[in-house]
Backbone of each chain as ProteinMPNN parsed JSONL, in Angstrom:
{"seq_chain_A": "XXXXXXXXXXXXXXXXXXXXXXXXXXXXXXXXXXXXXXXXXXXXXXXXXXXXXXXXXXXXXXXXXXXXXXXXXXXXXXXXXXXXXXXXXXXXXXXXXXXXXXXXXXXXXXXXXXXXXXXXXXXXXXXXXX", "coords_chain_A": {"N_chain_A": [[106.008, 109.686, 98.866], [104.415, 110.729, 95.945], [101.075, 112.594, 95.779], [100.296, 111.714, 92.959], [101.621, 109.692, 92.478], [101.791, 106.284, 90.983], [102.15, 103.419, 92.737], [103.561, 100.452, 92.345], [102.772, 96.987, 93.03], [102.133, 93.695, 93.546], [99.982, 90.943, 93.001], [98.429, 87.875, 94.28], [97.868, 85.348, 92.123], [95.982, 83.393, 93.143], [93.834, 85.412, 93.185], [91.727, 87.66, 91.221], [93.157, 88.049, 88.013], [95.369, 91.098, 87.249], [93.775, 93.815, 85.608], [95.367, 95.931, 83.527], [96.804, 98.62, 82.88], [98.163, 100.644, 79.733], [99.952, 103.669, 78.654], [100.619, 105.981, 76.327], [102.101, 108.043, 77.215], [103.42, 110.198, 75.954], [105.068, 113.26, 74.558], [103.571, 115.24, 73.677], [100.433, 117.172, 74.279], [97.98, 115.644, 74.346], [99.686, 113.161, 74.916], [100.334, 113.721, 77.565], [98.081, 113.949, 78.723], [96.911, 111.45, 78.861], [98.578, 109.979, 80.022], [98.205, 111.19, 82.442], [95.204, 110.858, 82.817], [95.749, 107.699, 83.073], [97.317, 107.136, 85.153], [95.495, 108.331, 86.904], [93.205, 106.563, 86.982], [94.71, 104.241, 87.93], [94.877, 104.879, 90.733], [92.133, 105.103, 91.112], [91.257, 102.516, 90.895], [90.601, 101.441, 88.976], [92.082, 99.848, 86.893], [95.614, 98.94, 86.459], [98.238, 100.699, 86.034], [100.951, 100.477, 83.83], [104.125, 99.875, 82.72], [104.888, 101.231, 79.895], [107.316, 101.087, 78.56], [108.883, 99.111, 79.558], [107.882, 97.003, 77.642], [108.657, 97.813, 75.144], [111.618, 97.314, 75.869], [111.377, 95.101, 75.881], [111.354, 93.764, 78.696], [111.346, 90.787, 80.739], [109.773, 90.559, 82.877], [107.635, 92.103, 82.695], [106.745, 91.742, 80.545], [105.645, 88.998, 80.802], [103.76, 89.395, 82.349], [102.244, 91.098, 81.313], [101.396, 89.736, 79.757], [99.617, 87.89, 81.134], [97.512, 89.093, 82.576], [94.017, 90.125, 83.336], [93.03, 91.844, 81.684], [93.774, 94.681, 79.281], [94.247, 98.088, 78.985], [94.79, 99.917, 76.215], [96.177, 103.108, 75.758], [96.582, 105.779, 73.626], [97.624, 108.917, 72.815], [97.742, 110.183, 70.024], [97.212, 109.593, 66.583], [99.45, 108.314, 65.703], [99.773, 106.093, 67.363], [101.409, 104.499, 69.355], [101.313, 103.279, 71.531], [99.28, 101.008, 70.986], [101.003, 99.947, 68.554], [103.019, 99.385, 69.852], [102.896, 97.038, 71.806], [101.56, 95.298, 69.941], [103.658, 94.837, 68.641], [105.25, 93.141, 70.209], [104.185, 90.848, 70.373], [101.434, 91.171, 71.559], [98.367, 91.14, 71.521], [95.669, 90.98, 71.571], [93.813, 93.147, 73.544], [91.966, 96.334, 74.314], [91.523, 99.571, 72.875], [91.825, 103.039, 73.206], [91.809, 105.91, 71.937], [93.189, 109.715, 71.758], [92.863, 111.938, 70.573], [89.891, 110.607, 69.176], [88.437, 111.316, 70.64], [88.22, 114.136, 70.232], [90.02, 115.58, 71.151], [92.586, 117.259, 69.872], [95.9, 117.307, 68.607], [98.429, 119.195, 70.246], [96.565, 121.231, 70.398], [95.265, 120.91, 73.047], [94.047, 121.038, 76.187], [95.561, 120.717, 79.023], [94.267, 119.545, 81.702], [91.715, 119.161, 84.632], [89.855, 118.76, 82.743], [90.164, 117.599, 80.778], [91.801, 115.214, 81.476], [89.676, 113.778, 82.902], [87.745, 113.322, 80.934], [89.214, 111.302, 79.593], [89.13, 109.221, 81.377], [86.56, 108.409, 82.223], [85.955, 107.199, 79.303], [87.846, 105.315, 79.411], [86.766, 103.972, 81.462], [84.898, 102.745, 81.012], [85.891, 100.987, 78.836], [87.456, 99.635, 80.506], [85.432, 97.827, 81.922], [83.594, 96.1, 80.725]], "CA_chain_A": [[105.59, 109.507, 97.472], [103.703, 112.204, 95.657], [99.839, 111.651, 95.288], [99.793, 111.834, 91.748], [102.57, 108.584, 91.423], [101.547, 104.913, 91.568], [102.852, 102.25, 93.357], [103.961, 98.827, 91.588], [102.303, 95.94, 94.227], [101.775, 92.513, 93.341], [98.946, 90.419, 93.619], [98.333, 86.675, 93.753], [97.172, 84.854, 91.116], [94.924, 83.043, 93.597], [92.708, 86.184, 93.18], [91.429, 87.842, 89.791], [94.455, 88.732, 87.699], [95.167, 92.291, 86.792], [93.277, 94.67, 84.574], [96.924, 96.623, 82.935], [96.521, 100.362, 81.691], [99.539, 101.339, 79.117], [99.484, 105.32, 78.139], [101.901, 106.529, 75.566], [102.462, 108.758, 78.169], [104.286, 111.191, 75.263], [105.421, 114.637, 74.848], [102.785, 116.681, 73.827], [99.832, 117.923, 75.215], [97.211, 114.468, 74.729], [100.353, 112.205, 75.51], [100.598, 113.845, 78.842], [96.768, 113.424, 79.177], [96.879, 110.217, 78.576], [99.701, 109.849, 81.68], [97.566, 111.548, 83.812], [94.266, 109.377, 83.457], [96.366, 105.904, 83.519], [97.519, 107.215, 87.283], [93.916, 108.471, 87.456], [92.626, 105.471, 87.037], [94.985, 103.646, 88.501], [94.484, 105.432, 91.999], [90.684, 105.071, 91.509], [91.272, 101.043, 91.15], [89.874, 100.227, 87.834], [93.189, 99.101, 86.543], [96.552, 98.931, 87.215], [99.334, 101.452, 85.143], [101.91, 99.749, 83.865], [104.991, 100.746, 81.997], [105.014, 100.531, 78.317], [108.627, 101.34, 78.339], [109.481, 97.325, 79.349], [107.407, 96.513, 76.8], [109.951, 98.315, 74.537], [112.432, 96.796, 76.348], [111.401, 93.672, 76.379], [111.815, 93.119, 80.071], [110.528, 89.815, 80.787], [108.364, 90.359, 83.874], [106.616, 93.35, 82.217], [106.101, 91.238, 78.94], [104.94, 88.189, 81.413], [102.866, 89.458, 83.682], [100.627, 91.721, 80.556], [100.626, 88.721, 78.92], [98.896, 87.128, 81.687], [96.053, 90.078, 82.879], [92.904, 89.517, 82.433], [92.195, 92.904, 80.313], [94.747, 95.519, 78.521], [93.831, 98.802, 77.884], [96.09, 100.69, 75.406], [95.667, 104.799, 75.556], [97.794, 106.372, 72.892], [97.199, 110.44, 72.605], [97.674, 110.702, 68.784], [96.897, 108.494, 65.775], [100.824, 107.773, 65.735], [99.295, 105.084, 68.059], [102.518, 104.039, 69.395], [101.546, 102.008, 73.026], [99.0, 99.765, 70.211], [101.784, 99.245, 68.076], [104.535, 98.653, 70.88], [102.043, 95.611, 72.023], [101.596, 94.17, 68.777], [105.36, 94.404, 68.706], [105.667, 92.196, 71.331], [102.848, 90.233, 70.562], [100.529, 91.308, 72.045], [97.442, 91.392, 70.694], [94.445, 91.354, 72.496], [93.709, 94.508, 74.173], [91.022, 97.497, 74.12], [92.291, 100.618, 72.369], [91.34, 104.252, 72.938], [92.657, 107.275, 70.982], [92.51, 110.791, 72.598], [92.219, 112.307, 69.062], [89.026, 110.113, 68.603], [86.946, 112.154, 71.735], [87.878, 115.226, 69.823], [91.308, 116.275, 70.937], [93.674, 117.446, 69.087], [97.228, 117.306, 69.253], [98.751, 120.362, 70.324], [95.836, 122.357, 71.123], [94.26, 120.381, 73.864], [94.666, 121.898, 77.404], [96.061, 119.542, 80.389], [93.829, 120.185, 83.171], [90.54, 118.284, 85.121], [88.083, 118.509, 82.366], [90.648, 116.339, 79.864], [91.637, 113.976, 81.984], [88.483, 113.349, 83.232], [86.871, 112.924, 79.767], [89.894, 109.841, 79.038], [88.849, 108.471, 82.236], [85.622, 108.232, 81.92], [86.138, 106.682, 78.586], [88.494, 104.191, 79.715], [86.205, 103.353, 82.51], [84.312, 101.529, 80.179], [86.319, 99.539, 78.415], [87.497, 98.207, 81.036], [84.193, 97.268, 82.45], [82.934, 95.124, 80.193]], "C_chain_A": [[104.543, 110.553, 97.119], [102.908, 111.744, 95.391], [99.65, 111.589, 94.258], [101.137, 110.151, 91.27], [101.557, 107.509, 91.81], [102.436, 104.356, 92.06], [103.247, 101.088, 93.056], [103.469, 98.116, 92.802], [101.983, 95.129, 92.785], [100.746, 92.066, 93.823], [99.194, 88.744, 93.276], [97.723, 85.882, 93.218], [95.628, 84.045, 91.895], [93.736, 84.016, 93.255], [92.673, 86.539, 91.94], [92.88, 88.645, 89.494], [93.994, 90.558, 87.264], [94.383, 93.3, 85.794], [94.69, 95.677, 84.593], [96.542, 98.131, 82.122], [97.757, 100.777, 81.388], [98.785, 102.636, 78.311], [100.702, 105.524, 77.167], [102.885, 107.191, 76.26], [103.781, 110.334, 77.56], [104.308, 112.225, 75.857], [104.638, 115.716, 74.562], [101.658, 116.72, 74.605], [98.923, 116.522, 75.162], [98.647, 113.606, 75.424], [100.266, 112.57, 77.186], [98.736, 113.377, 79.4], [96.5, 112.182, 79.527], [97.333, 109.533, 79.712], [98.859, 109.793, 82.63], [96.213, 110.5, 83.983], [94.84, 108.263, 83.543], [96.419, 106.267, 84.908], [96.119, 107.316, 87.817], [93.433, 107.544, 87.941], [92.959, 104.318, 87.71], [94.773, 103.707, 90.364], [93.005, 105.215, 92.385], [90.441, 103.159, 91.552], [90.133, 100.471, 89.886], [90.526, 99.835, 86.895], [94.656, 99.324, 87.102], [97.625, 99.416, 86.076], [100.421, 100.744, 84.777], [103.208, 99.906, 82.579], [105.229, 100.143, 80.443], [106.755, 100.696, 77.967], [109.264, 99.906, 78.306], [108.79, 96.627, 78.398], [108.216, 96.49, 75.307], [110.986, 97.472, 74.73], [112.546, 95.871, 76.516], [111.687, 93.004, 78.011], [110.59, 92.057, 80.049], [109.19, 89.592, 81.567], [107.472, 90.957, 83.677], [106.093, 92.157, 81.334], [105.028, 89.561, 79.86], [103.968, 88.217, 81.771], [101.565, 90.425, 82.994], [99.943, 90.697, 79.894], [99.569, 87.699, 79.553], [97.52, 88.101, 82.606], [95.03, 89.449, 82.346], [92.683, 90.392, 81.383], [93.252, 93.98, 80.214], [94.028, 96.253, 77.835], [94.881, 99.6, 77.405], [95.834, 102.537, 75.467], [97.058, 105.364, 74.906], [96.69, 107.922, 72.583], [96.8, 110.859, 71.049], [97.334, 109.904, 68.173], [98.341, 107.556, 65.466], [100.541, 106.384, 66.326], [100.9, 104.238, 68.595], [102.444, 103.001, 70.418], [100.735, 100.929, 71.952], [100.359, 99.004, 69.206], [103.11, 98.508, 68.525], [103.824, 97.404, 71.403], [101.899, 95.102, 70.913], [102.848, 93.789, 68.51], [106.08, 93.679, 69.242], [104.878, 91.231, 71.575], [101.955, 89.875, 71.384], [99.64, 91.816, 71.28], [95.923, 91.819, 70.893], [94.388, 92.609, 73.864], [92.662, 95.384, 73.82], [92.247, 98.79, 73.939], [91.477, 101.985, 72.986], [92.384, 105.68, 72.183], [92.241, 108.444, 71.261], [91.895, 111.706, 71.615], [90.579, 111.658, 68.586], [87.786, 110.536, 69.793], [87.175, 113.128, 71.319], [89.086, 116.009, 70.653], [92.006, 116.41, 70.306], [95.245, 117.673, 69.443], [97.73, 118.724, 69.265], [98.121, 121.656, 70.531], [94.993, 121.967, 72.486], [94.995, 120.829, 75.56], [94.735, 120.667, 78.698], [95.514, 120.025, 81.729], [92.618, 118.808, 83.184], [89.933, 117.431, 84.092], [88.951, 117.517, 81.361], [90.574, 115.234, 80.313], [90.431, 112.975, 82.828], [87.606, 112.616, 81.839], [87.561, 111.329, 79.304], [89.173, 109.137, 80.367], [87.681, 107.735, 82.433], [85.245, 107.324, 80.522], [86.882, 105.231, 78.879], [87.718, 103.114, 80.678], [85.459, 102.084, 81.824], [84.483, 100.543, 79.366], [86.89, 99.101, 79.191], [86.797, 97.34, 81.991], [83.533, 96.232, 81.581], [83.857, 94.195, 80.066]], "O_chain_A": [[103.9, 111.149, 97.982], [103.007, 110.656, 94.825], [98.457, 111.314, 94.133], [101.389, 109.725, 90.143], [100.69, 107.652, 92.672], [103.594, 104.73, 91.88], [103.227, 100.491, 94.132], [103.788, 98.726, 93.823], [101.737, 95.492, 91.634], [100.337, 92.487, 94.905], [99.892, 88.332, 92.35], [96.749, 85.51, 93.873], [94.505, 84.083, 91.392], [92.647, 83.484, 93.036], [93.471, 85.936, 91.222], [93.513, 89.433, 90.196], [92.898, 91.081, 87.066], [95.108, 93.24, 84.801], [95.036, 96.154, 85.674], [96.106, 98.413, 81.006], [98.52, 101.215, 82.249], [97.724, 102.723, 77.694], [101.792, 105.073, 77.519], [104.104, 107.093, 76.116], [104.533, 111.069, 78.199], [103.928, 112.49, 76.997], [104.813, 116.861, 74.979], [101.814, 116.279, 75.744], [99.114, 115.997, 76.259], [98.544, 113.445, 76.64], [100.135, 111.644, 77.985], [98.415, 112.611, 80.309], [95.839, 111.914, 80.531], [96.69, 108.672, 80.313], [98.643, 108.893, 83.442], [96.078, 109.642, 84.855], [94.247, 107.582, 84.38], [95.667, 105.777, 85.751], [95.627, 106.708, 88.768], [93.165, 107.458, 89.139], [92.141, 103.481, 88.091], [94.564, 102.726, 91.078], [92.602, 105.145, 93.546], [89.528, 102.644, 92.197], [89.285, 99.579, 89.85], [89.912, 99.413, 85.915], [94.798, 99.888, 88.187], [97.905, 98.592, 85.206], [100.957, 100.272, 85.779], [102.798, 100.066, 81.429], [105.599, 99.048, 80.02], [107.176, 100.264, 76.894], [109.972, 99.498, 77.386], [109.142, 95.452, 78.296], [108.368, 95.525, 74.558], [111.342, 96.814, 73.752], [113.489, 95.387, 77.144], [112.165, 91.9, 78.274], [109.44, 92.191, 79.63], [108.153, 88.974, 81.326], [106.404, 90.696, 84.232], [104.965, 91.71, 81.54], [103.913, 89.217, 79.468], [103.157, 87.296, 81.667], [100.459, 90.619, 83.498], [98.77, 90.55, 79.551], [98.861, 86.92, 78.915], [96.661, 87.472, 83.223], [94.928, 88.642, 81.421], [92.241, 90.003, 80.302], [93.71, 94.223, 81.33], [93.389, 96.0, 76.813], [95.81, 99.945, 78.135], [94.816, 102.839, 74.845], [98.185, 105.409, 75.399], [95.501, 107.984, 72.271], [95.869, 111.614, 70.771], [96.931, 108.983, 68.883], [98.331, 106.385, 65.089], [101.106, 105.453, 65.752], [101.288, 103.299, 67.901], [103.185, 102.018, 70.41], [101.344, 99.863, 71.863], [100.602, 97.797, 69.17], [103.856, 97.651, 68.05], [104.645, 96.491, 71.321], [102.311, 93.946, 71.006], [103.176, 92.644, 68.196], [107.267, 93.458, 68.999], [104.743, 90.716, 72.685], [101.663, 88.775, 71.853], [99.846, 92.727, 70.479], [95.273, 92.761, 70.44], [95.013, 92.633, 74.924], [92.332, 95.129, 72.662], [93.324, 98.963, 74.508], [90.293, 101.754, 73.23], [93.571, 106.003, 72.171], [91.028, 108.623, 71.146], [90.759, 112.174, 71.693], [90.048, 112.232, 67.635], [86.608, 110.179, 69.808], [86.33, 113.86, 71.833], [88.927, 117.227, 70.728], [92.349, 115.319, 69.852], [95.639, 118.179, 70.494], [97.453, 119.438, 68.301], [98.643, 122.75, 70.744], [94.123, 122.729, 72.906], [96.181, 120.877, 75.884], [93.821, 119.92, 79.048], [96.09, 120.684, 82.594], [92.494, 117.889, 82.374], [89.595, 116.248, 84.118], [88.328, 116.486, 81.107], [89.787, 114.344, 79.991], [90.452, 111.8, 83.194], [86.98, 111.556, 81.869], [86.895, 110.403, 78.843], [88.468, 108.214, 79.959], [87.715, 106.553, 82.775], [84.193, 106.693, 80.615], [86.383, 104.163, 78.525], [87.891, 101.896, 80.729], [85.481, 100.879, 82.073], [83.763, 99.579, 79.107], [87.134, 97.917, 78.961], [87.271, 96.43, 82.67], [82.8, 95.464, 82.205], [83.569, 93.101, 79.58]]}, "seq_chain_B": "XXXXXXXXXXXXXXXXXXXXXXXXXXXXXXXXXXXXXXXXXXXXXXXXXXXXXXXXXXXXXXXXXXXXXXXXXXXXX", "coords_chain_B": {"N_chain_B": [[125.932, 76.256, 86.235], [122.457, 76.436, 86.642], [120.023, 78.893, 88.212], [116.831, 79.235, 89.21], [114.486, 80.596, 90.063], [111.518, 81.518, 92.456], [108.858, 83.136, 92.702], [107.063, 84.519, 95.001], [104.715, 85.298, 97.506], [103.688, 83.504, 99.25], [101.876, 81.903, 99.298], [99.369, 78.848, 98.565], [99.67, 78.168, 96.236], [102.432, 78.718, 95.632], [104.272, 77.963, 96.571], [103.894, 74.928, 96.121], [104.323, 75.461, 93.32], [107.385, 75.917, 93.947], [108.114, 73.594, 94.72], [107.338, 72.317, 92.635], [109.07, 72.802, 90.894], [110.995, 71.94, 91.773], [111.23, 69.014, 91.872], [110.997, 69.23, 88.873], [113.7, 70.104, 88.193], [115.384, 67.878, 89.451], [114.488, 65.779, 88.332], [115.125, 66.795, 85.177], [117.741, 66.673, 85.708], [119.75, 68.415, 85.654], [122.279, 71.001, 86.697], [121.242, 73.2, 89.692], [120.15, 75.32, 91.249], [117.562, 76.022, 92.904], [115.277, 78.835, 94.469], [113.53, 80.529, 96.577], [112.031, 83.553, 96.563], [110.087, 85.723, 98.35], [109.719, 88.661, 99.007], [108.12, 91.607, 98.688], [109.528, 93.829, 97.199], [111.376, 92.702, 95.724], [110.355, 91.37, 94.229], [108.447, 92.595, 92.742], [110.396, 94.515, 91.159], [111.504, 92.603, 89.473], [109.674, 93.235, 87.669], [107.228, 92.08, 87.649], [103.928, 91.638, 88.607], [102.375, 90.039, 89.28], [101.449, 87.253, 91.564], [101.931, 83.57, 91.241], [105.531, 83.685, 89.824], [108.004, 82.477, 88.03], [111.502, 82.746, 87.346], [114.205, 82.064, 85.298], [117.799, 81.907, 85.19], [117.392, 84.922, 86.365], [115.568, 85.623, 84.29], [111.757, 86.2, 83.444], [110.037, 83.561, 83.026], [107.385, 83.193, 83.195], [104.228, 84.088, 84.782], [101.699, 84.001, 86.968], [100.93, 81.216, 86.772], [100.568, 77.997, 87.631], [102.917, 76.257, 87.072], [103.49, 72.728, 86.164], [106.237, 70.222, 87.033], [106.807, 69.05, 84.185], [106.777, 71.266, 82.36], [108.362, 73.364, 83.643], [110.003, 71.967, 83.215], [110.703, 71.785, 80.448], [111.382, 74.624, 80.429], [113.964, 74.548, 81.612], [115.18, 73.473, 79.836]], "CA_chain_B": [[124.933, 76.375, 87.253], [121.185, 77.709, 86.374], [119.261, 79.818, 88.643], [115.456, 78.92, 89.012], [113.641, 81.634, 91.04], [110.216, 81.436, 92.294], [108.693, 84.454, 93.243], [105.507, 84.268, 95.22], [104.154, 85.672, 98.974], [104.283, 82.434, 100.217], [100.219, 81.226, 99.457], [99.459, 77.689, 98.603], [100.363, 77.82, 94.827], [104.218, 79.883, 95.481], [104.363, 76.883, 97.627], [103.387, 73.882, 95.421], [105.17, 75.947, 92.495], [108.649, 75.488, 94.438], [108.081, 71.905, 94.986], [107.24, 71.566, 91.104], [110.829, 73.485, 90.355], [112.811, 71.154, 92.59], [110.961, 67.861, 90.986], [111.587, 69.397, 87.593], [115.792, 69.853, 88.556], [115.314, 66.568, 89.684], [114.084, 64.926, 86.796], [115.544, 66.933, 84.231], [119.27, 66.3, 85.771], [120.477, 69.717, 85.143], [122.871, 71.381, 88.043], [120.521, 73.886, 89.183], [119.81, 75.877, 92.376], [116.252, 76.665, 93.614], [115.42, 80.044, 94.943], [112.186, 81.136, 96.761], [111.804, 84.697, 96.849], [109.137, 86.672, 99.351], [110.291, 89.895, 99.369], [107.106, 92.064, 97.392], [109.846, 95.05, 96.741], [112.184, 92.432, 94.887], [109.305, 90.457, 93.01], [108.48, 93.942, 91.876], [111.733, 94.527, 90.927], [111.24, 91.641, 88.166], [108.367, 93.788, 86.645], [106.2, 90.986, 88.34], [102.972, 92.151, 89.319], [101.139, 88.642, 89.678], [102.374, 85.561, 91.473], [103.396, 82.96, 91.337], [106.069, 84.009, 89.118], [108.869, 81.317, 87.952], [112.635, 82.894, 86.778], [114.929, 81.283, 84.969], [118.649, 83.184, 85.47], [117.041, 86.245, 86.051], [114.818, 86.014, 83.232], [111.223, 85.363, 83.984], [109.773, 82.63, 82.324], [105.683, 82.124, 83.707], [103.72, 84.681, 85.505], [100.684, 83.904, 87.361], [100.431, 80.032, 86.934], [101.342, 76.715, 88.495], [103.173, 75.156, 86.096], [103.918, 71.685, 86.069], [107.1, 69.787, 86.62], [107.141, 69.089, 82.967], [106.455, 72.353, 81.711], [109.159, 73.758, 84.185], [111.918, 70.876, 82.506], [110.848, 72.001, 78.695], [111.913, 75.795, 80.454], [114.939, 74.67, 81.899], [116.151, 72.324, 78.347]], "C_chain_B": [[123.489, 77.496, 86.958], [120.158, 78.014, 87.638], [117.853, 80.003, 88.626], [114.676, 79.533, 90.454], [112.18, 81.734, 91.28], [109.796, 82.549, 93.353], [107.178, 84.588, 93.921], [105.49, 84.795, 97.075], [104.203, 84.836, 100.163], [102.553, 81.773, 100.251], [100.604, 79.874, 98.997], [100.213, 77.314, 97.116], [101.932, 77.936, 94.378], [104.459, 78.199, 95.68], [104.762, 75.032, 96.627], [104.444, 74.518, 93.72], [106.748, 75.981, 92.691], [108.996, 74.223, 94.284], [108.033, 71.338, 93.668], [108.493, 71.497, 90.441], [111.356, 72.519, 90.975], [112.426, 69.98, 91.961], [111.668, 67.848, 89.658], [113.394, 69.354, 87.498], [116.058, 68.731, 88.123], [115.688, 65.506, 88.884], [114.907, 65.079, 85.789], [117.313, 66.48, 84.086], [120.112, 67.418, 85.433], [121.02, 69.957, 86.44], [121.729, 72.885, 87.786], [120.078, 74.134, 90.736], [118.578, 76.746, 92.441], [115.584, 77.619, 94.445], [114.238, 80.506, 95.46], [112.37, 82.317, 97.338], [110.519, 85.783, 97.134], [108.785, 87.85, 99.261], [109.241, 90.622, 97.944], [108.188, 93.069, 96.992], [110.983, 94.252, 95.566], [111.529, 92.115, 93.99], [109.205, 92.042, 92.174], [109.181, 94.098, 90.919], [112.296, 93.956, 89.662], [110.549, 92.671, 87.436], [107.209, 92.834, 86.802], [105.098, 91.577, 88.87], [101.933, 91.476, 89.615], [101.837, 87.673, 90.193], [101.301, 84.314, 91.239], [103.804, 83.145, 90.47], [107.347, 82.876, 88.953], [110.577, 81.906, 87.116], [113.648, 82.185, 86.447], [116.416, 82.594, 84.254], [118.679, 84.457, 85.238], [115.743, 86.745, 84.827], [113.152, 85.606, 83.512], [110.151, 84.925, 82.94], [107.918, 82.613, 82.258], [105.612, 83.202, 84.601], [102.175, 84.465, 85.56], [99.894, 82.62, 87.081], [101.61, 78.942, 87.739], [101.652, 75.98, 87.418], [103.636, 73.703, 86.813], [105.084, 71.216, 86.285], [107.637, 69.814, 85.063], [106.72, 70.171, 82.522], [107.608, 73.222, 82.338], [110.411, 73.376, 83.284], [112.111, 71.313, 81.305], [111.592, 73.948, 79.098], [113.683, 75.339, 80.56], [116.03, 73.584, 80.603], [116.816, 73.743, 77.552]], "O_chain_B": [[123.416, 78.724, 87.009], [119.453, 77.051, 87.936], [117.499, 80.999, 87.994], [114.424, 78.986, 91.527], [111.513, 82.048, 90.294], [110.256, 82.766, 94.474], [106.209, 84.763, 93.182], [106.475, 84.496, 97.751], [104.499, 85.035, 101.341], [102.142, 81.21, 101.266], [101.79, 79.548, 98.946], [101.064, 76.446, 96.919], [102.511, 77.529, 93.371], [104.819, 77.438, 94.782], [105.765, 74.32, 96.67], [105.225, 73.72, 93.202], [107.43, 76.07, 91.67], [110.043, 73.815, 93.781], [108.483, 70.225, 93.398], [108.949, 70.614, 89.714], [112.477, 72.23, 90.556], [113.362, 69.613, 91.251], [112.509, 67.044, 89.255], [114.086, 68.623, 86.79], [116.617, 68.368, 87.088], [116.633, 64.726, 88.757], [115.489, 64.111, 85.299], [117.968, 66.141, 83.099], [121.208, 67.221, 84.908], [120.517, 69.353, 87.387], [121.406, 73.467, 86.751], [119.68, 73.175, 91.397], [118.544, 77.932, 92.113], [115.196, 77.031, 95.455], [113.655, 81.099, 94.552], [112.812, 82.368, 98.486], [110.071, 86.529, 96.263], [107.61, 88.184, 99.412], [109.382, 90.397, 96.742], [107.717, 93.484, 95.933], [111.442, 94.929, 94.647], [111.872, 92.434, 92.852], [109.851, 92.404, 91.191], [108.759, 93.872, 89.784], [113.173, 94.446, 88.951], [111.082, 92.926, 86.356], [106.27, 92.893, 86.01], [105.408, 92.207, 89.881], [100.86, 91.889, 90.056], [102.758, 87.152, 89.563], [100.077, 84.345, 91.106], [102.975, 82.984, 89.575], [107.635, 82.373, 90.039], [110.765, 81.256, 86.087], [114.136, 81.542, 87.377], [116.343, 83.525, 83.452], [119.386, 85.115, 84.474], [115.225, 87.843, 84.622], [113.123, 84.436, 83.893], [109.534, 85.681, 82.189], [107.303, 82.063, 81.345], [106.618, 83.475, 85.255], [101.44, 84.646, 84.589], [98.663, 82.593, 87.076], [102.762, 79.008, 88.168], [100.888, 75.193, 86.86], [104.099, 73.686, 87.953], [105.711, 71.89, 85.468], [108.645, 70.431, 84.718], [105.688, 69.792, 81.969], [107.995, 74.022, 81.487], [111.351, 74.028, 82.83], [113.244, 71.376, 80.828], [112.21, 74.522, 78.201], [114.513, 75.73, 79.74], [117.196, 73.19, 80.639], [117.517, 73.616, 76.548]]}, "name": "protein", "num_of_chains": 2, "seq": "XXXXXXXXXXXXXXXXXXXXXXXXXXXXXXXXXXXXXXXXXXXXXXXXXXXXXXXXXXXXXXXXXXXXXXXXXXXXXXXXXXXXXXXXXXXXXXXXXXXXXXXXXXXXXXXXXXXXXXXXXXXXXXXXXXXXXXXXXXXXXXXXXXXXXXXXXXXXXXXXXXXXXXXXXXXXXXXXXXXXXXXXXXXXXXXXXXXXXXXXXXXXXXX"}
């Protein structure tokens, strides 16, 4: 497995449920940012990546198992905001938002390296700390 | 014939969450085969990433509580 994927594992409810990180994980240059800190973050263990695509899709165990986390953060790259509105779409509602556009990227000029994904990460860190 | 899958590691709640599913059958009088599944690469597999998890044919119903007999029977009506 390549170090930059995650791993899907289960845990048991006996212990604290999940903290869930959905990324838009789009096509331009924040969506991919966005990708990269969810794995970031997920590798560093202060949530757990999780595919907004079954959310789309309605797959049940995806839509189950966010609906039962303790904390959902949403990271959409543009104002399009598409992973907040694919959770409200599925009602889901409760969640922390961030927007990569709202630390001062822009779409299509923002460069995919350290110092980005570091800046979402760092951002994210904190909402899902409190 | 419905298909009532319980998806869990095998701790005290998977456990007690099986035993609630076969009561609920029971009770409710439905034909209905009881399934405990172990295996973390299948639970996965669901999109499960908490147990105890509770499927109903394939579909899954309850992730990350112990439901009840009666809360199981109002799934399987």
């Amino acid at each position: 497995m390549a170090e930059n994927e995650t791993k899907p594992s289960a845990c048991c409810a006996c212990g604290t449920a999940p903290k869930l990180i959905f990324s838009c994980s789009g096509a331009a240059d924040v969506g991919h940012v966005s990708d990269l800190a969810a794995r970031k973050l997920t590798r560093e263990g202060a949530g757990k990546m999780f595919c907004l695509a079954g959310i789309g899709g309605r797959v049940s165990g995806i839509l189950q198992t966010t609906k039962a986390a303790s904390k959902i953060l949403a990271i959409d790259g543009c104002p399009l905001d598409c992973t907040r509105k694919s959770l409200e779409e599925a009602d889901i509602q409760e969640f922390e938002h961030l927007r990569l556009t709202d630390l001062g990227m822009e779409k299509g000029q923002t460069p995919v390296n350290d110092e980005s994904v570091e800046k979402v990460v760092t951002a994210s860190q904190k909402r899902l700390a409190c | 014939m419905k298909l009532v899958q319980i998806l869990g590691t095998g701790c005290a709640k998977c456990e007690k969450l099986k035993h609630n599913a076969e009561q609920a059958v029971s009770q409710a009088g439905v034909e209905a085969m009881v399934e405990k599944i172990t295996d973390i690469n299948v639970i996965t597999g669901f999109g499960v990433m908490m147990t105890p998890a509770l499927a109903i044919d394939g579909e899954v119903k309850s992730v990350g509580k112990l439901l009840s007999p009666e809360e199981i029977q109002e799934l399987l009506a």
